[in-house]
Backbone bond lengths (Angstrom), bond angles and torsions (degrees), N, CA, C in turn:
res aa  C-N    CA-C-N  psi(-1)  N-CA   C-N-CA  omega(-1)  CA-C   N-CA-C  phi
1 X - - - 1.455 - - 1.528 109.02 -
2 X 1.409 121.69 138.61 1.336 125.01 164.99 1.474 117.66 -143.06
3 X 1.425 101.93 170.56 1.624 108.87 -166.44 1.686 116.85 -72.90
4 X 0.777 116.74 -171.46 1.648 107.28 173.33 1.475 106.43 -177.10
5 X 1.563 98.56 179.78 1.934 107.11 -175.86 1.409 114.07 -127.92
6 X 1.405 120.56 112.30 1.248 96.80 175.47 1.201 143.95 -55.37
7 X 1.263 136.09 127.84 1.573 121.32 -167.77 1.410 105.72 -104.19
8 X 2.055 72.47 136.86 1.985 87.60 -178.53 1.308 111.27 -58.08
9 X 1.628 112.49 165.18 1.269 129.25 173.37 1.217 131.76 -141.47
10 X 1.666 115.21 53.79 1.510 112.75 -172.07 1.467 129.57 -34.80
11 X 1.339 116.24 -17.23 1.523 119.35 168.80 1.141 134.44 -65.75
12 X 1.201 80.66 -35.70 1.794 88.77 176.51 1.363 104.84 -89.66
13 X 0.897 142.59 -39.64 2.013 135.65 169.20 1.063 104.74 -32.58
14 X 1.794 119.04 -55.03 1.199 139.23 -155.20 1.588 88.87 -69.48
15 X 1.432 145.39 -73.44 1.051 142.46 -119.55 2.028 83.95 -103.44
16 X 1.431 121.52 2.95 1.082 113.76 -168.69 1.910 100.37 -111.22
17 X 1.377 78.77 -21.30 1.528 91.14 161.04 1.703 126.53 -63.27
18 X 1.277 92.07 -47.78 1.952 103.83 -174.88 1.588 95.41 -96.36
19 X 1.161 128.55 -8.64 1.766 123.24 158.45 1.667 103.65 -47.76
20 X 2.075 94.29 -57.12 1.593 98.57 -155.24 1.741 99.65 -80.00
21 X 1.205 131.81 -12.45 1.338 129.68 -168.72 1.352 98.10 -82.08
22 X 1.574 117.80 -62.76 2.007 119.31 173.91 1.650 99.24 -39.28
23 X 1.287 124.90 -58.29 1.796 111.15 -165.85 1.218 111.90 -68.51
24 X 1.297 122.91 -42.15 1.390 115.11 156.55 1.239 141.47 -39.11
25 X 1.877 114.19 -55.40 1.473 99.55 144.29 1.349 143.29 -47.08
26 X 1.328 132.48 -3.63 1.384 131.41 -133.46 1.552 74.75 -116.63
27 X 1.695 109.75 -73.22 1.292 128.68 -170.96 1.513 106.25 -45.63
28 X 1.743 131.05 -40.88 1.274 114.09 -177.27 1.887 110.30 -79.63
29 X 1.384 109.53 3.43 1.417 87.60 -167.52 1.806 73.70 -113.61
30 X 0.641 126.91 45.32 1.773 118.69 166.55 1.469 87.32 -132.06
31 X 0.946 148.80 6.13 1.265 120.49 148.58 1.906 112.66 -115.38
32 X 1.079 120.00 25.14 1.099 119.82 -154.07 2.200 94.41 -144.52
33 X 0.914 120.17 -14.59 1.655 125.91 -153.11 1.823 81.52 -125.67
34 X 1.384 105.92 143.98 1.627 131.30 -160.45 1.817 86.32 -100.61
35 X 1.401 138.43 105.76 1.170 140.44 179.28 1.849 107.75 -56.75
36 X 1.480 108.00 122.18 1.205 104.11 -174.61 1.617 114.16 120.67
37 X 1.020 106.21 -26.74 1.338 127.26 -169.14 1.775 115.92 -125.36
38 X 1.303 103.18 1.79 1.657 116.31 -175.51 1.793 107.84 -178.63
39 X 0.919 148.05 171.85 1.044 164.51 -144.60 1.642 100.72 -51.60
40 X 0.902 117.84 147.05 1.378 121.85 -176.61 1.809 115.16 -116.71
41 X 0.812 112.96 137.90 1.630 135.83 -173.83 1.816 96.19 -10.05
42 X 1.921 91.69 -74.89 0.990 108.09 176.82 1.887 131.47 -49.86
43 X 1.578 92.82 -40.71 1.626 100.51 170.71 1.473 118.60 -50.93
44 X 2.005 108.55 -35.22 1.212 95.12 -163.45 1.431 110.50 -92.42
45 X 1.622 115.73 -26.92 1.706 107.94 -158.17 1.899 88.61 -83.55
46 X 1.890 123.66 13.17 1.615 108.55 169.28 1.917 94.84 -94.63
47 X 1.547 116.96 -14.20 1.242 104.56 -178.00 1.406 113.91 -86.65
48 X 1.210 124.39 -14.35 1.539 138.46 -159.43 1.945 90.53 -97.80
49 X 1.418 124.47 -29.69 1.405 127.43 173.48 1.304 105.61 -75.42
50 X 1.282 126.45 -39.19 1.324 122.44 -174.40 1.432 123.44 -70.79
51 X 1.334 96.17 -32.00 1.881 106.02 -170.06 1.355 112.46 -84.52
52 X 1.516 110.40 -14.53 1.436 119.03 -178.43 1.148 114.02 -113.62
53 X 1.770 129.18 11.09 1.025 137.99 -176.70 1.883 105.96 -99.53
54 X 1.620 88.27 -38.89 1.343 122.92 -174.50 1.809 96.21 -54.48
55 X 1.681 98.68 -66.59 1.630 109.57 -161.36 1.512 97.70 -61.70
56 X 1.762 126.17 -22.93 1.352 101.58 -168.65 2.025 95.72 -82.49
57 X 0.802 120.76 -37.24 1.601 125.13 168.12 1.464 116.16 -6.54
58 X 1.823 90.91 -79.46 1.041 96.64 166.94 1.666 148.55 -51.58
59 X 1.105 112.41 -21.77 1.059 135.29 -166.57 1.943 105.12 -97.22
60 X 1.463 103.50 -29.64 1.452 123.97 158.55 1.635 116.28 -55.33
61 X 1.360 115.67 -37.91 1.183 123.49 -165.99 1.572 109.93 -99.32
62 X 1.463 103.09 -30.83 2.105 107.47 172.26 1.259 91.07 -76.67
63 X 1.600 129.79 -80.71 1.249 112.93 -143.22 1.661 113.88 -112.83
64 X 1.479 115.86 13.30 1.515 108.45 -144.23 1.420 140.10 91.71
65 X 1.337 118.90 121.05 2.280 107.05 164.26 1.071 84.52 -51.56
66 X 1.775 67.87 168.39 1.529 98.90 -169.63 1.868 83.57 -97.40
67 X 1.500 112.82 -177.63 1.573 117.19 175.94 1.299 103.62 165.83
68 X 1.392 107.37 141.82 1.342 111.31 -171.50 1.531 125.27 -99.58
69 X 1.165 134.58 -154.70 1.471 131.69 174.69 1.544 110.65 161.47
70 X 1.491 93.69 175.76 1.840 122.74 177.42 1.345 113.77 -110.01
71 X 0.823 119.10 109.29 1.833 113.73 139.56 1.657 115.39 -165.22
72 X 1.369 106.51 -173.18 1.524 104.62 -150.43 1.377 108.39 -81.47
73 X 1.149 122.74 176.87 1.442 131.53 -163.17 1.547 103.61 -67.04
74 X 1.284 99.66 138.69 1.735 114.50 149.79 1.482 121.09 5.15
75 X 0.948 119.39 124.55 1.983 98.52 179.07 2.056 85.30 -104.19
76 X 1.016 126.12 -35.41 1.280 112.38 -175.00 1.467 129.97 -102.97
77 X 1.796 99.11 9.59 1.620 94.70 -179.33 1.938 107.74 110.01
78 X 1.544 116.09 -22.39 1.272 100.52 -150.98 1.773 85.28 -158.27
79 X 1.802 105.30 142.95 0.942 131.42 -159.98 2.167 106.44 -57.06
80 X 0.933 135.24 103.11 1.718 128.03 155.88 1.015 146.53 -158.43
81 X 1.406 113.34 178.22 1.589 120.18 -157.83 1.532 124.14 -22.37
82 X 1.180 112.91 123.93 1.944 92.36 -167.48 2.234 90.72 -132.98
83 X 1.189 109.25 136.00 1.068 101.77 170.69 1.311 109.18 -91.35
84 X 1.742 125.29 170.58 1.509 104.80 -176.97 1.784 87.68 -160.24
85 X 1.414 126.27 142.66 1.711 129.91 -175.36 2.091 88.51 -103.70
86 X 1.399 108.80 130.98 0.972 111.73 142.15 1.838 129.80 -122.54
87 X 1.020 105.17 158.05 1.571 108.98 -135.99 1.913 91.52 -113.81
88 X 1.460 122.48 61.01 1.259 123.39 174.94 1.625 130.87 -50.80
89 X 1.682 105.80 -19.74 1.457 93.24 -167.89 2.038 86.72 -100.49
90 X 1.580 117.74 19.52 1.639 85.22 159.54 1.664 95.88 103.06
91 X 0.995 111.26 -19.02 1.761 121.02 177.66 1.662 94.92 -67.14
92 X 1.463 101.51 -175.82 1.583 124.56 171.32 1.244 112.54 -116.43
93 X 1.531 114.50 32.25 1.463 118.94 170.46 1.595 121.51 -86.34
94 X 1.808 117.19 6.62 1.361 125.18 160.76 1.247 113.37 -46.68
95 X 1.467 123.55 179.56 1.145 126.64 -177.33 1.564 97.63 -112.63
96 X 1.284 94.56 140.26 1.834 82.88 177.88 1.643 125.58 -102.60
97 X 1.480 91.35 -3.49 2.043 93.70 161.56 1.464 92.54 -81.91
98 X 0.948 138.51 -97.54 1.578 147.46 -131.67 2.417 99.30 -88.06
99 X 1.258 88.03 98.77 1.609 94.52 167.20 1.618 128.18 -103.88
100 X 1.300 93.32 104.93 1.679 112.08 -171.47 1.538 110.37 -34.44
101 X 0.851 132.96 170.95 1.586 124.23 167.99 1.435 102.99 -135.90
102 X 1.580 113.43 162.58 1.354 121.24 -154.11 1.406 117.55 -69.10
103 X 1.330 104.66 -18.48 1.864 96.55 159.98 1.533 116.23 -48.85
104 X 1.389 113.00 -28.98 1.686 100.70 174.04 1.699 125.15 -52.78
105 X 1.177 107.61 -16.73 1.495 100.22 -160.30 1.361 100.41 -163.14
106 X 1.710 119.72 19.10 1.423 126.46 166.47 1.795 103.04 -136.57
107 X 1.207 104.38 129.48 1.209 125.82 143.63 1.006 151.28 -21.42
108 X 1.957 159.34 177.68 1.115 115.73 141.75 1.745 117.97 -86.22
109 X 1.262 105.34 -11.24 1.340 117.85 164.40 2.196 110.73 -58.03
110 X 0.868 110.27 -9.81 1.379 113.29 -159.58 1.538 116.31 50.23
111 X 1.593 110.04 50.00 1.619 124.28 169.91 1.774 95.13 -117.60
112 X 1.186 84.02 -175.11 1.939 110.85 -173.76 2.209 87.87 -71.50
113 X 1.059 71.66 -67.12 1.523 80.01 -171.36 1.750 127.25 -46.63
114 X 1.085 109.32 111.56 1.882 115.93 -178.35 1.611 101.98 114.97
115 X 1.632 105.16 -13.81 1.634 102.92 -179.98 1.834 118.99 -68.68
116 X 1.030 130.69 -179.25 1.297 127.16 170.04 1.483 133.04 -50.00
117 X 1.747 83.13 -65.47 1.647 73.87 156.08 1.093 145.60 -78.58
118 X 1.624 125.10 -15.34 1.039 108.84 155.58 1.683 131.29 -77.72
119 X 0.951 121.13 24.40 1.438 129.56 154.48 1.409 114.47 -95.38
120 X 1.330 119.40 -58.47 1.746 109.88 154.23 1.620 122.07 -19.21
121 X 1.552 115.57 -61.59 1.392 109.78 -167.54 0.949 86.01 -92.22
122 X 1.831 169.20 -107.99 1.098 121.33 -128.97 1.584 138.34 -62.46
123 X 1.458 111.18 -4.58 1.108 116.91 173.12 2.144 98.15 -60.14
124 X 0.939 115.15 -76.71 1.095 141.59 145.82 1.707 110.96 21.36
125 X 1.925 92.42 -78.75 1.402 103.54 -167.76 1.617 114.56 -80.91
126 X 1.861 117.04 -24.17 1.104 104.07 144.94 1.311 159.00 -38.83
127 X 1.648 102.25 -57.97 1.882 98.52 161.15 0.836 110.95 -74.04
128 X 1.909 151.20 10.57 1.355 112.65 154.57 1.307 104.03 -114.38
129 X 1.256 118.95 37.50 1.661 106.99 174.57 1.418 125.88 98.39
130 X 1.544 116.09 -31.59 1.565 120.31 -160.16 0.797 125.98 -48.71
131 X 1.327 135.15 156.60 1.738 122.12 -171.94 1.854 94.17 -90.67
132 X 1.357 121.62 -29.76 1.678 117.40 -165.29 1.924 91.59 -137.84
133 X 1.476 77.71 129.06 2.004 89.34 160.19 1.528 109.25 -93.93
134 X 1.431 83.36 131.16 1.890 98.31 166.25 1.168 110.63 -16.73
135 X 1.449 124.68 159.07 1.670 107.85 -157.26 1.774 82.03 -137.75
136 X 1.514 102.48 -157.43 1.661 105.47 177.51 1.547 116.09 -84.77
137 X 1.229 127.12 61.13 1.488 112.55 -171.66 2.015 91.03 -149.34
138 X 1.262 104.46 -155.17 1.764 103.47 -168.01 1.683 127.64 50.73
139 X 0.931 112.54 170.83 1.292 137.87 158.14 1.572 118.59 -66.21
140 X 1.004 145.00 96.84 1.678 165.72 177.36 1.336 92.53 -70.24
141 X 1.165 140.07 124.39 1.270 143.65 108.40 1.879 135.28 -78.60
142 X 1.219 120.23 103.46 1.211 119.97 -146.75 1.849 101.89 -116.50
143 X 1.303 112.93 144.63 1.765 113.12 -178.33 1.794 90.79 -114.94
144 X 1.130 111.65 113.41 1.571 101.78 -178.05 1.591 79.96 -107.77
145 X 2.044 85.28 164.05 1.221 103.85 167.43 1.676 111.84 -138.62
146 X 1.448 106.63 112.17 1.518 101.40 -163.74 1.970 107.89 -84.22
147 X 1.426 100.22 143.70 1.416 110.90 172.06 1.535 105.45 -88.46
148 X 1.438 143.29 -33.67 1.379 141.55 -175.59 1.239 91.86 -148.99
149 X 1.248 106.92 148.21 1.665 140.65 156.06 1.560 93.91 -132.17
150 X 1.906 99.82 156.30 1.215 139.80 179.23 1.137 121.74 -144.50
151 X 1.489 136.99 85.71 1.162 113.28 161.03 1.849 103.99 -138.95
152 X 1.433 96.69 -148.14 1.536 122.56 172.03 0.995 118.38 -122.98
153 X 1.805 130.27 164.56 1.378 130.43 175.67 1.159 129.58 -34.57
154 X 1.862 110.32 -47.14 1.193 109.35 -142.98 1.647 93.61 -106.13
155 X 1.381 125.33 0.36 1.573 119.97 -148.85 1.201 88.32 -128.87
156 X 1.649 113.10 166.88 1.390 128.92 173.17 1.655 98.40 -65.84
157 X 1.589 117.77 135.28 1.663 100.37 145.24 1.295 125.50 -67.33
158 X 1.356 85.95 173.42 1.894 108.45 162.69 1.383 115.50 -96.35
159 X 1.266 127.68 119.87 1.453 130.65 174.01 1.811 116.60 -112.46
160 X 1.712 93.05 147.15 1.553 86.60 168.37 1.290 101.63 -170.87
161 X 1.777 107.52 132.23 1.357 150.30 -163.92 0.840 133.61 -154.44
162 X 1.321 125.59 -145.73 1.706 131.35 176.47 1.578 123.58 -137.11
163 X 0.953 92.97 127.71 1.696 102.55 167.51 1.409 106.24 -74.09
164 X 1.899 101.31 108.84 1.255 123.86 -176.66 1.150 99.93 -84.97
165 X 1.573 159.69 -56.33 1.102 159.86 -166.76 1.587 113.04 -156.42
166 X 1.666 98.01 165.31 1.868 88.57 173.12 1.535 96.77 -152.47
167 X 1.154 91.87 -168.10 1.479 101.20 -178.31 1.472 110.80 -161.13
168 X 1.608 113.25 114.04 1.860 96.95 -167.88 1.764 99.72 -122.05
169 X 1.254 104.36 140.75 1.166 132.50 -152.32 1.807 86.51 -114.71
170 X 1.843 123.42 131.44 1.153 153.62 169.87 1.561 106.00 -100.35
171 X 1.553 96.47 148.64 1.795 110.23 177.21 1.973 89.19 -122.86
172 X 1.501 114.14 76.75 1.418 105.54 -169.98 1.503 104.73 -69.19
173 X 0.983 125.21 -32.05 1.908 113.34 175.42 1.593 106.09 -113.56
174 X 1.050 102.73 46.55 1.554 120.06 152.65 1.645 97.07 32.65
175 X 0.786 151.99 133.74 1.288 151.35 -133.43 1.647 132.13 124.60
176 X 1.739 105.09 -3.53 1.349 142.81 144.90 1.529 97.28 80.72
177 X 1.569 124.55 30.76 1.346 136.52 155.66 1.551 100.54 -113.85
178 X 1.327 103.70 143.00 1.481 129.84 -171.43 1.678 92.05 -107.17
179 X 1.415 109.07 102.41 1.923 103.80 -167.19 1.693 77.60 -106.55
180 X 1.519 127.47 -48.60 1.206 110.99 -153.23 1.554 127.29 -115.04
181 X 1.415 117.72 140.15 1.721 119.26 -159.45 1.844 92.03 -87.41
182 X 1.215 134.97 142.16 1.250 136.76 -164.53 1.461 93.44 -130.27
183 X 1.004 129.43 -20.84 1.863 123.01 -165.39 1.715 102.83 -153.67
184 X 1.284 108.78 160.62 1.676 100.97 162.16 1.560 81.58 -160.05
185 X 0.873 116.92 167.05 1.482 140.85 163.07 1.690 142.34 -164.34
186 X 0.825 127.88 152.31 1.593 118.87 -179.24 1.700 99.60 -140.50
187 X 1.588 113.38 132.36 1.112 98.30 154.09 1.174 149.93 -61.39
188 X 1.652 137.87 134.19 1.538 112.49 -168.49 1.233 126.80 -60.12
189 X 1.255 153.21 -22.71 1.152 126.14 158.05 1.442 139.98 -68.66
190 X 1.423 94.95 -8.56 1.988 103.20 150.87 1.188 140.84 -125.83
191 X 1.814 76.12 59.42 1.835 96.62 -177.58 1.881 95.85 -97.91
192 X 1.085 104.97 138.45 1.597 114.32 139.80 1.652 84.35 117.47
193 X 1.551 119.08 26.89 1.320 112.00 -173.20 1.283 118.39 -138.05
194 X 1.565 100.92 36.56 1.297 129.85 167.29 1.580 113.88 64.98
195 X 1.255 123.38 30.89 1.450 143.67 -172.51 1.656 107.24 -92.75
196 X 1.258 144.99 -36.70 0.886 150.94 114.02 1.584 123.08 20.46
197 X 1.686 84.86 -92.89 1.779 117.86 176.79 1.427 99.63 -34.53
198 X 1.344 114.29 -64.77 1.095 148.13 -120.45 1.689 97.27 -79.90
199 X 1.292 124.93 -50.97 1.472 133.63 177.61 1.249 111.17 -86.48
200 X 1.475 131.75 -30.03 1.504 129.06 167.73 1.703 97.83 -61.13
201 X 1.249 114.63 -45.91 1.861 111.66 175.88 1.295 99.98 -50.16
202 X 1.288 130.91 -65.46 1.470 123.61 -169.41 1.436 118.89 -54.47
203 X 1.647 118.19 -41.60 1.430 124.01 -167.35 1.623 92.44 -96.38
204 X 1.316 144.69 41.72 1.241 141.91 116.12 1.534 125.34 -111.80
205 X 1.494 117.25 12.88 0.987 122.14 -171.32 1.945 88.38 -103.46
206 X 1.122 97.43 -43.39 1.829 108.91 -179.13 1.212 123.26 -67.11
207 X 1.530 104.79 -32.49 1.709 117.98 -149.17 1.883 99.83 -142.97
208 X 1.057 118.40 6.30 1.414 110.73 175.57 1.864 117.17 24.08
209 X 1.210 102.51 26.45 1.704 105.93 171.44 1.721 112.46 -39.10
210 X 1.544 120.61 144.11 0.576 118.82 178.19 1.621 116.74 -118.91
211 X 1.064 132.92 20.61 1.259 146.53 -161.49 1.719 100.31 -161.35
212 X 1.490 97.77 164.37 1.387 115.62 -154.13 1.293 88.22 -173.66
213 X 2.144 121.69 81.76 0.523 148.52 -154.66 1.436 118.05 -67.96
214 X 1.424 149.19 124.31 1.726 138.22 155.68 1.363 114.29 -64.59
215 X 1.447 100.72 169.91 1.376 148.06 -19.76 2.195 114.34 -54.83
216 X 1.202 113.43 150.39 1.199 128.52 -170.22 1.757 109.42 -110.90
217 X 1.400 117.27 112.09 1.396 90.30 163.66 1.621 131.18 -73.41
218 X 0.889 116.08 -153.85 1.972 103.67 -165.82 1.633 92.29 -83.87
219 X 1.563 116.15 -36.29 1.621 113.59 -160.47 1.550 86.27 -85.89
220 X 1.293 145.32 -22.24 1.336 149.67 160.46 1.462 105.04 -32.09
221 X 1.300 104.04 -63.66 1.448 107.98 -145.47 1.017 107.35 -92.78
222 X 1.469 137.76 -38.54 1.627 144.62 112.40 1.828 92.61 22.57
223 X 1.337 121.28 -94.76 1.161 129.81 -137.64 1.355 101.37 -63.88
224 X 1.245 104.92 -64.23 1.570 117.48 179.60 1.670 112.29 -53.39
225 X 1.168 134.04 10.73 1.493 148.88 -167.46 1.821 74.42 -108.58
226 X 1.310 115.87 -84.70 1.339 142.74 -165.08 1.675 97.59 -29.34
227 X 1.188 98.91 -77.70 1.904 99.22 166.70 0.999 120.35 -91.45
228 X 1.291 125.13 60.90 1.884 140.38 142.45 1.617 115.46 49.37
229 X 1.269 96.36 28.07 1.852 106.40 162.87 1.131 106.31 -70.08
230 X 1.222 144.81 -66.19 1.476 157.63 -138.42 1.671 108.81 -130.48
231 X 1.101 110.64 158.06 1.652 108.79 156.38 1.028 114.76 -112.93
């Protein structure tokens, strides 16, 4: 475990800025605009989903969702980097210090969709193009980075942060070995800080995968060149 800094992200202020400026317009002309004659009920609470679906995106792609969790106190006094496996297809490949909580993979609808990770992978599958983000199934390997913990001596804390990057690991002939890595990602502002490295080390230390799945984007394939996955 080591300490770290959060890194700023003027983009996301910025884009959290014109989130709160669009709802603001929206909200003053819904009480102010004759229904029928300007935006309609329905028009506005699909524009007020979009702009705030949009701003959390962004904010997916600088620093990570946000998502919460368990595990035990601090060993040194001070908030860091913690990797953590969550275990989607139903296996016992979770981690059993650190337990994700259902913002990972619920919604506020209680669907896949609006949850953490799915803001991760489409954040994700956008900058490189993909036609589909990682969906709810595999092995999760996750590097959180918590902004607050709360607890006491004797009890697990409460944490809550962001999923800086992941890496999800497939059992393609079901056979209850996870041979192949299908996604990796890091958010950009905690790229170049060995976060990456860092969970592919763990998910071959756990999972002895033997594949390191295509298509690659260029900074993909770059990396994995760098640490001797690929040639």
């Amino acid at each position: 475990m080591y300490d770290f800094e959060f890194p700023e992200a003027p983009e996301v202020d910025e884009a959290y800025r014109t989130a709160y400026r669009a709802l603001s317009g929206i909200a003053l002309r819904s009480t102010t605009i004759d229904q029928g004659h300007d935006l309609s009920l329905s028009e506005m609470i699909h524009q007020f989903g979009r702009v705030t679906e949009e701003a959390e995106l962004a904010a997916a792609a600088q620093l990570g969702p946000l998502i919460g969790w368990r595990a035990p106190k601090p060993q040194r006094g001070t908030l860091e980097l913690a990797v953590a496996a969550l275990d989607l297809d139903g296996g016992d490949c979770s981690s059993a210090d650190i337990r994700i909580g259902r913002d990972a993979y619920e919604g506020v609808d209680g669907t896949w969709h609006g949850s953490a990770l799915d803001y991760a992978g489409r954040a994700y599958t956008r900058e490189c193009g993909w036609d589909f983000p990682p969906g709810e199934g595999g092995v999760w390997l996750l590097m959180l980075a918590p902004v607050q913990g709360v607890g006491g001596d004797d009890a697990p804390w409460s944490y809550f942060g962001h999923v800086t990057g992941f890496v999800v690991l497939s059992d393609r002939d079901e056979d209850g070995s996870y041979e192949a890595v299908g996604h990796i990602w890091t958010a950009s502002r905690w790229r170049r800080k060995g976060i990456a490295q860092r969970l592919l080390t763990e998910a071959k230390s756990r999972f002895q995968f033997t594949d390191v799945e295509q298509p690659y984007s260029d900074d993909g394939a770059a990396f994995l060149r760098a640490c001797g996955y690929v040639e």
